[in-house]
N, C-alpha and C positions, 0 to 999 in steps of 0.2 A: 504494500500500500504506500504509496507517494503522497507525502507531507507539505502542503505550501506553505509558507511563513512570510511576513514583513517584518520578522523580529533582528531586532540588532542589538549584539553584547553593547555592553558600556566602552569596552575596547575598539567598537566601532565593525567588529569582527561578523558577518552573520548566523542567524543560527541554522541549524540543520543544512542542508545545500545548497540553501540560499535562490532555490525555484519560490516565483511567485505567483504562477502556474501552468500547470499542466491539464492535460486531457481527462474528461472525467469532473473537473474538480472545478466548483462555480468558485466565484469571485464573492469578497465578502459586502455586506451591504453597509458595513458600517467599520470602520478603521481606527483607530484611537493611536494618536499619534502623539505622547507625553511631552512638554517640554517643562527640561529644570530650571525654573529661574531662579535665578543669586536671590540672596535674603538681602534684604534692607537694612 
């Protein structure tokens, strides 16, 4: 079974194989896309 991911280590590195995708495998409808921002 073939895993799609948009996930990225903190090292910038991706996870699993780094397919966002393939055949078979729908798209997702919703993304969460975190951003850290500096403390005040």
């Amino acid at each position: 079974m073939a895993i799609i991911t948009y996930g990225i280590e903190y090292d910038g590195k991706t996870i699993g194989d780094g397919k966002t995708q393939t055949d078979g495998m729908e798209q997702p409808v919703y993304y969460w896309d975190p951003v850290a921002s500096q403390a005040e």
